[in-house]
Structures are given as structure tokens and as C-alpha cells.
C-alpha positions as CSV (number, residue, x, y, z in Angstrom):
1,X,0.0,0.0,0.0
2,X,1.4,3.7,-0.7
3,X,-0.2,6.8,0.6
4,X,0.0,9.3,-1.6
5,X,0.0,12.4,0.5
6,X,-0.3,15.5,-2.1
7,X,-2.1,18.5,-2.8
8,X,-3.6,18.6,-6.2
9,X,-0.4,18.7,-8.4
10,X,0.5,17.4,-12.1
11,X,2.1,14.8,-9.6
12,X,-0.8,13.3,-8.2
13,X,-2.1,11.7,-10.8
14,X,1.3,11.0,-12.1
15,X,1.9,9.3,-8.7
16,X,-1.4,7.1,-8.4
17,X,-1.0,5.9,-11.8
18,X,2.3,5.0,-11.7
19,X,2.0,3.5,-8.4
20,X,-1.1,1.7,-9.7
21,X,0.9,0.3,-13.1
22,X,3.5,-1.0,-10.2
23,X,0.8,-3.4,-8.4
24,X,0.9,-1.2,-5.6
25,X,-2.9,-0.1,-4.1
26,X,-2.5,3.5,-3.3
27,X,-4.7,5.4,-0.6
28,X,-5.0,9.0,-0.9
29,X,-4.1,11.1,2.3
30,X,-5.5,15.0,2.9
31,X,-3.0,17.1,2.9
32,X,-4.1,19.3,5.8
33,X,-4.2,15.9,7.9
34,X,-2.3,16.4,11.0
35,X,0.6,14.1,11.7
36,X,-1.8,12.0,14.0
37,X,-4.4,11.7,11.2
38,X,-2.2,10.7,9.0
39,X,-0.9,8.4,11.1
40,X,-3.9,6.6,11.8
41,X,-4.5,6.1,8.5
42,X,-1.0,4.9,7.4
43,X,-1.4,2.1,10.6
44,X,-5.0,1.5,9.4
45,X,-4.2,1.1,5.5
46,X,-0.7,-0.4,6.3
47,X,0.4,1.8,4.0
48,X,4.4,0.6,3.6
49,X,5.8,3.9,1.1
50,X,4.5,7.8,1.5
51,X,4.5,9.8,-1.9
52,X,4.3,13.6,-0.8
53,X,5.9,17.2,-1.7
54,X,8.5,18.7,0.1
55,X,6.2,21.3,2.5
56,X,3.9,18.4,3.6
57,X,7.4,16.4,4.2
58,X,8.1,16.7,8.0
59,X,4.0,16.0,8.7
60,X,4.6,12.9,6.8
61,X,7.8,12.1,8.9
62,X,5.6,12.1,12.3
63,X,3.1,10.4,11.0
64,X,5.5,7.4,9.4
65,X,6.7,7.4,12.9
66,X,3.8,7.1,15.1
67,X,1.7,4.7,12.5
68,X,5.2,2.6,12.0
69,X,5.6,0.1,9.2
70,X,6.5,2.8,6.4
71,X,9.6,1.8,4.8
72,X,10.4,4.9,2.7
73,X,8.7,8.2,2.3
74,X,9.3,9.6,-1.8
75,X,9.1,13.3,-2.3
76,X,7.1,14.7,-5.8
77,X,9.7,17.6,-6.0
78,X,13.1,17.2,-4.2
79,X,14.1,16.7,-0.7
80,X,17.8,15.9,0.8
81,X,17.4,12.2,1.9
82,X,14.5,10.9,0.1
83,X,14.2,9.8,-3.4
84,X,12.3,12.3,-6.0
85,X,9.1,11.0,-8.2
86,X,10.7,13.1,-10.9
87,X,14.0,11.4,-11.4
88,X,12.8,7.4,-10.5
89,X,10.3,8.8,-13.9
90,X,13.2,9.9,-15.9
91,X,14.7,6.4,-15.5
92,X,15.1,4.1,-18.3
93,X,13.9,0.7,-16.2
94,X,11.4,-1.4,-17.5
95,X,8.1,-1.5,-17.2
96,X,7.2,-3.4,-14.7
97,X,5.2,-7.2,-14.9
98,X,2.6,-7.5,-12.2
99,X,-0.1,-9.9,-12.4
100,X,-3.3,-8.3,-11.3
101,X,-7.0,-10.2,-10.6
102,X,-9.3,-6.8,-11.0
103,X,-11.9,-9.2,-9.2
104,X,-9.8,-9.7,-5.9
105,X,-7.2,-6.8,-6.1
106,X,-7.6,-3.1,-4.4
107,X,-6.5,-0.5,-6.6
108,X,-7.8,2.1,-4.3
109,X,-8.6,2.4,-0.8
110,X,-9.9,6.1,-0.3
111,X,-10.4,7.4,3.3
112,X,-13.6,9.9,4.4
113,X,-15.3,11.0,7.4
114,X,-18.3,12.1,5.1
115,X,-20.0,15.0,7.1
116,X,-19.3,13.6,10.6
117,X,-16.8,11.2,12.4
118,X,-13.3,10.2,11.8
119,X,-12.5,8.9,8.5
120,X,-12.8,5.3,7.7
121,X,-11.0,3.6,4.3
């Protein structure tokens, strides 16, 4: 599972596509979430990689931290110490082979409170 934790940038959808084409399910995180939000749903979702930008970056730290589990946090833009979405796209690697079942397989796991409550995936 990767959280994509973005505001509305060419490199969301860029990001949830690609992540998508990769076999991974991506759940999409608000980016006003506080560190705590977040992190309950990266625990709940079990969310293993973070996409985000580089202002959102230390909120996405915390909340890798408290949920535990994340094994890398990628940055859209740039970011000392964390790989960018830009450059791993201007790779030449090959596509990659994933065998997907649409019947059984999550490509999505969106999280909302709708008008009241904490939000639920």
C-alpha cells in the first residue's frame, strides 16, 4: 500500500498511476491531515511507502513514525534524503510485470469522514 500524500499537483495523478501500473494499491491522504491523522490512517491502511511534496514532508515524517511500518517516504519535487518521483520517472527501467486479478485486487482504498466522524478507508 502507498499513501499518496499530495495537494492537487500534475504529480498526483502521475503518482497514483504510476503507483497503480506498479501493483501497488494507493490510498490517498489530505494534505491538511495532522501528523496523528495521518498516522492513523497509514497504521489503518498499512500503507508501507508515503509519496508527498516537500512542505507536507516533516508531517509525513511524524506520522510514518507514530503509525510505524513505512519503509520509505518519496518526495514529488526534491528533498535531501528521500528519493524524487521526478528522477525514478526519468529512468530508463522497465516497465514493470505485475499480475493483477481486477476481481480480488484493491486499486484504491480512499479514506472519508463524510460530514461527521473520523475517516474510515
Amino acid at each position: 500500500m502507498l499513501a499518496l500524500h499530495s495537494p492537487n499537483t500534475i504529480a498526483f495523478p502521475t503518482a497514483f498511476y504510476a503507483a497503480t501500473r506498479a501493483g501497488a494499491s494507493v490510498t490517498t491522504a489530505h494534505p491538511l491531515a495532522t501528523a496523528e491523522e495521518f498516522g492513523k490512517q497509514l497504521e489503518d491502511s498499512a500503507a508501507r511507502w508515503i509519496v508527498t511534496v516537500s512542505p507536507l514532508l516533516e508531517t509525513a515524517r511524524r506520522a510514518a513514525g507514530l503509525a510505524g511500518g513505512v519503509e520509505e517516504i518519496f518526495v514529488c519535487d526534491s528533498a535531501p534524503g528521500h528519493r524524487s518521483l521526478i528522477d525514478m520517472l526519468a529512468s530508463a527501467a522497465p516497465e514493470p510485470v505485475v499480475d493483477i486479478d481486477p476481481a480480488e485486487d484493491v486499486a484504491a482504498l480512499p479514506y472519508s469522514s463524510g460530514t461527521t466522524g473520523l475517516p474510515k478507508g
